[in-house]
N, C-alpha and C positions, 0 to 999 in steps of 0.2 A: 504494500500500500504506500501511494506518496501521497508526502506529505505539500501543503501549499508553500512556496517558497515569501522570505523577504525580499521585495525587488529592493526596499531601503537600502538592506544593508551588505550591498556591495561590499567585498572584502577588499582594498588595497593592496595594489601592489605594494657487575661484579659486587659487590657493596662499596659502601662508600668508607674511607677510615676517619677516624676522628683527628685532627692535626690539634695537637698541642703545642705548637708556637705559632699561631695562624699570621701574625706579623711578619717574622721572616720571610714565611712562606708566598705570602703576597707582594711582598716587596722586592723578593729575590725572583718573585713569576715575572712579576711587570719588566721589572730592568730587563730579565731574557726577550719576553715579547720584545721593545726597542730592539735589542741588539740583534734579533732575527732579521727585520729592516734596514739595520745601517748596515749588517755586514753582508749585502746584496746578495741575499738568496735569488736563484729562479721565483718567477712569479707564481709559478703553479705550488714550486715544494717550499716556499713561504706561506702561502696560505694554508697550505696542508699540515705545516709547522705550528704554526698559530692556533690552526681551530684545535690540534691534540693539546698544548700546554696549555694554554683558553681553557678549558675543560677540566682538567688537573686543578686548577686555583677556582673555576667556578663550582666544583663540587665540593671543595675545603666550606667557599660562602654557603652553601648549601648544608652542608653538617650545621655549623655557626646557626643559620636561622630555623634548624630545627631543634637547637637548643635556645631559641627565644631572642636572638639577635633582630635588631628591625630594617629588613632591607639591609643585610650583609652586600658591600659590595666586594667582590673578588678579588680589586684590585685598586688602591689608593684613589689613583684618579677614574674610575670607572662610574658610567653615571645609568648603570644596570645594575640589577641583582635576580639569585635565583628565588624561582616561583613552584617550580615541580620539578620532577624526576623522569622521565620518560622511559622506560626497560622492553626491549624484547629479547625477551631467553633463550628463543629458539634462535635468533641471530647471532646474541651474545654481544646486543648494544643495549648501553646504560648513559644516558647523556641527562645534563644538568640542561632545562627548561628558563632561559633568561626575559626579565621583565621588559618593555617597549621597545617594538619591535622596529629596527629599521636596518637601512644597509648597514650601516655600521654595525649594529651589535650580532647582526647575522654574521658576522666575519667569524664570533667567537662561541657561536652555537644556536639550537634551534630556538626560537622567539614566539610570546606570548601576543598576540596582537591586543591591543590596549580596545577598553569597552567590549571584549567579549566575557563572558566566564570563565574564571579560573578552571586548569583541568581538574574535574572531578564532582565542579560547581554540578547543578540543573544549567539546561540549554548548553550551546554549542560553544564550545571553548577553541580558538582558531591559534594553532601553528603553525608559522613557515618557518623552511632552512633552504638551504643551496641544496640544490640536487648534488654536486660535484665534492661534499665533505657530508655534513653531517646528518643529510636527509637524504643520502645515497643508496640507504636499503632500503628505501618507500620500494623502487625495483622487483625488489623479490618478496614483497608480502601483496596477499591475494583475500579478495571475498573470502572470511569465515577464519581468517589468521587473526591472531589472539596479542596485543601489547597490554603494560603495566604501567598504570601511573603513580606516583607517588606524590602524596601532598605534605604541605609543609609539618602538617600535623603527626605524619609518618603512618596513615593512612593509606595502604597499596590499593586502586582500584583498578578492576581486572576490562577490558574493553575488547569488540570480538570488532571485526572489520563488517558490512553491511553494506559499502556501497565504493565504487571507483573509477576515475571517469578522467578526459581529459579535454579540459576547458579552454576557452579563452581569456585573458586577464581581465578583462571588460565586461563576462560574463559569469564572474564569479556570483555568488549567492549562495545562503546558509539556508539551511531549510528552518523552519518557524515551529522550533519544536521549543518547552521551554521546560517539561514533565521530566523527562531523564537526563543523566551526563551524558554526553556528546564531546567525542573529539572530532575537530577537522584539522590534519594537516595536507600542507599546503608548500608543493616545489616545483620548479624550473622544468619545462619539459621539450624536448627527448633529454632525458639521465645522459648522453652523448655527444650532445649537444657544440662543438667547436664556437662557436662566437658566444656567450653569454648575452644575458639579457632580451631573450626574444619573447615572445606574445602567450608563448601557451602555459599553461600550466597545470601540473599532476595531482588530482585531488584525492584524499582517500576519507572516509566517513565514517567513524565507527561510533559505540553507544554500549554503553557500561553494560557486561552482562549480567548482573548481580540485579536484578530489577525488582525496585522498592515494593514493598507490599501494601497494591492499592487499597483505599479505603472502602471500606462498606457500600454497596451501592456502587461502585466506579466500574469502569471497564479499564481493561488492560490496556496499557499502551503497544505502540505499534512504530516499530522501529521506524525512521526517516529514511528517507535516500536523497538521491542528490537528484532524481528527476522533478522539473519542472511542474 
């Protein structure tokens, strides 16, 4: 069954360890990130450089704000911090979820787009990453494959895949569901792609499979898809 779309709202373009000196830790990250830049890596295995140390210092902030920190940032001057956990087991990816999403912070992993719900929240909570680092295995998951989200609270919710499709950026839209959790994420497409920055993009839509138990009187819900 589909559901009626938002034409509104267009979208726009392992465990973790505990660090006990999370100062260093970030200050000796940052200085590397610089030094990856001035010592003129290639442009492809600079940025492939970046988003793995990126990740190392934004899962540190990550431990930090699930022990009660507000808005851990990763990195002195960073004007992000992390929001969820992102895990597929079966892949054997674990990526730390960063707050306002833009090109920039996509450089250092996958991005919460601001004004949607948190993952985990009711309604549709919208991720994007690059295809080309850390939204790489959108590729090899399929209708009815299974990811993990983690929330701040350290809450795992489990999410089945339901729907996948591939759009135009102009034609994005969230379906108008507001009853269950909803992930959408959201990359670059063809995964292959030589020029960066083209028109299309890879959508995947999944919904918490652990479905609340409705109230008396209710009927079930019934999961979204992404058709019109």
């Amino acid at each position: 069954m589909s559901l009626p779309m938002e034409r509104g709202s267009a979208v726009r373009s392992a465990s973790l360890t505990r660090s006990t000196s999370v100062l260093p830790v970030t200050l000796i990250g940052g200085v590397v990130l610089v030094a990856l830049g001035a010592w003129g890596l290639g442009q492809s295995a600079y940025i492939h450089a970046k988003a793995v140390l990126a990740q190392v210092l934004i899962k540190s902030a990550w431990v930090r704000a699930q022990e009660g920190a507000v808005a851990p940032r990763p990195w002195p001057w960073a004007d992000t911090h992390p929001v969820a956990r992102l895990m597929v087991p079966a892949l054997n990816i674990d990526l730390a979820v960063l707050a306002n999403a833009s090109g920039r912070t996509m450089a250092f992993g996958p991005t919460h787009m601001d004004r949607t719900p948190l993952p985990g929240e009711r309604g549709v909570s919208v991720l994007v990453g690059h295809r080309d680092t850390h939204f790489t295995f959108l590729k090899d998951m399929a209708r009815g494959d299974t990811f993990d989200i983690e929330t701040k609270q350290g809450d795992i919710r489990h999410f089945r895949i339901v729907d996948s499709r591939i759009t135009h950026k102009d034609e994005l839209r969230t379906p108008a569901v507001k009853d269950l959790p909803y992930v959408m994420l959201i990359t670059c497409y063809p995964f292959d792609a030589i020029v960066p920055g083209g028109p299309l993009r890879y959508v995947v839509l999944a919904v918490e499979t652990a479905t609340p138990r409705p109230k008396p009187g209710s009927r079930p819900s019934t999961p979204a898809s992404l058709s019109p």
